[in-house]
N, C-alpha and C positions, 0 to 999 in steps of 0.2 A: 421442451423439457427444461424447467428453472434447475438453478444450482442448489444447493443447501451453505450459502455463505459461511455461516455458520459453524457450519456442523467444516466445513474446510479449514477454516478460522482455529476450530479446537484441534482439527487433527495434526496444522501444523504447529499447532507449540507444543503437543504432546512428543512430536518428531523435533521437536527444537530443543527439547530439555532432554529427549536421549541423546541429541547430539551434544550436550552442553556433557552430559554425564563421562563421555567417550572423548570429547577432547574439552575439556574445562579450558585448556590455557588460549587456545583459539577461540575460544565462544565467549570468555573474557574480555581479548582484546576485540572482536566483533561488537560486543555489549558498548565496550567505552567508545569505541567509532563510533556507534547509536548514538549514544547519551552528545558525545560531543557532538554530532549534526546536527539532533534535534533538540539544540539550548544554544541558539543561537545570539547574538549580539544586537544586531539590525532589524533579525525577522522576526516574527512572529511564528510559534508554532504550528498553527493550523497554515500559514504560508509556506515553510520546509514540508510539510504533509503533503500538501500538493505539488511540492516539487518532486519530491519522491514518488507519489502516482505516477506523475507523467514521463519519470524513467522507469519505474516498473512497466508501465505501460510500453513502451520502447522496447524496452529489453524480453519484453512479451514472459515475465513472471508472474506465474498466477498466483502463489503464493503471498508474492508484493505486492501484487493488484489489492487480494482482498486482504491482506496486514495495513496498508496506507489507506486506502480507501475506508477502512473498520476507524482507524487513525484519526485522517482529515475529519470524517463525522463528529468523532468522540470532540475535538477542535472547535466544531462549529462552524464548519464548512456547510454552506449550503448545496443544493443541487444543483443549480444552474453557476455555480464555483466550480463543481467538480466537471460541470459541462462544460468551460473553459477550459480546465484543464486536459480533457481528454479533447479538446479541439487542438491544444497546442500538440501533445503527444501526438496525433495523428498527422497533423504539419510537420514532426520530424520522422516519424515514425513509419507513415504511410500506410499503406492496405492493411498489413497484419496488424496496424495498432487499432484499425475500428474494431477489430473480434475481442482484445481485452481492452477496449474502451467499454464497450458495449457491455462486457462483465463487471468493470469497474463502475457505470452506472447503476446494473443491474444488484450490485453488492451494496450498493450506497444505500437504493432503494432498500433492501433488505434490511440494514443494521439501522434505519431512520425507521423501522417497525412500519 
């Protein structure tokens, strides 16, 4: 049974903006921790993308799998990048990081159409 990436993809930012509605001042300072990660100095964007997969991937959030993974794509992240990167996650991550590797691929697939 595939996923519907997607259709995951919409539900969590429909649940991200009532959270945002319910605590604005936290989902603020959340926002600008984002923006500051991902405007980095040294790296390149689609390179913090994949570093954030591969702790999504770690931290076994699915929601972050398919946010970073939608992400790294939009980046221009290839497939066999994101296949690196889910080989590193699973080097720290171990057993439970192949099942959201394995989605984090499967979502890649998905949002490359």
């Amino acid at each position: 049974m595939s996923k519907d990436y997607q259709a995951i993809s919409d539900a969590q930012d429909k649940r991200a903006a009532e959270l945002f509605r319910a605590a604005p001042d936290a989902m603020r300072g959340h926002r600008a921790v984002m923006q500051a990660a991902q405007s980095p100095e040294a790296l390149d964007a689609k390179t913090t993308e994949l570093m954030a997969l591969a702790i999504a991937i770690v931290q076994r959030c699915e929601g972050c799998v398919v946010y970073h993974t939608k992400q790294a794509q939009a980046h221009g992240a290839l497939r066999e990048e994101v296949a690196d990167t889910i080989a590193v996650a699973i080097e720290m991550g171990g057993g439970p990081a192949t099942v959201y590797g394995a989605d984090a691929l499967a979502a890649f697939d998905a949002f490359s159409g």
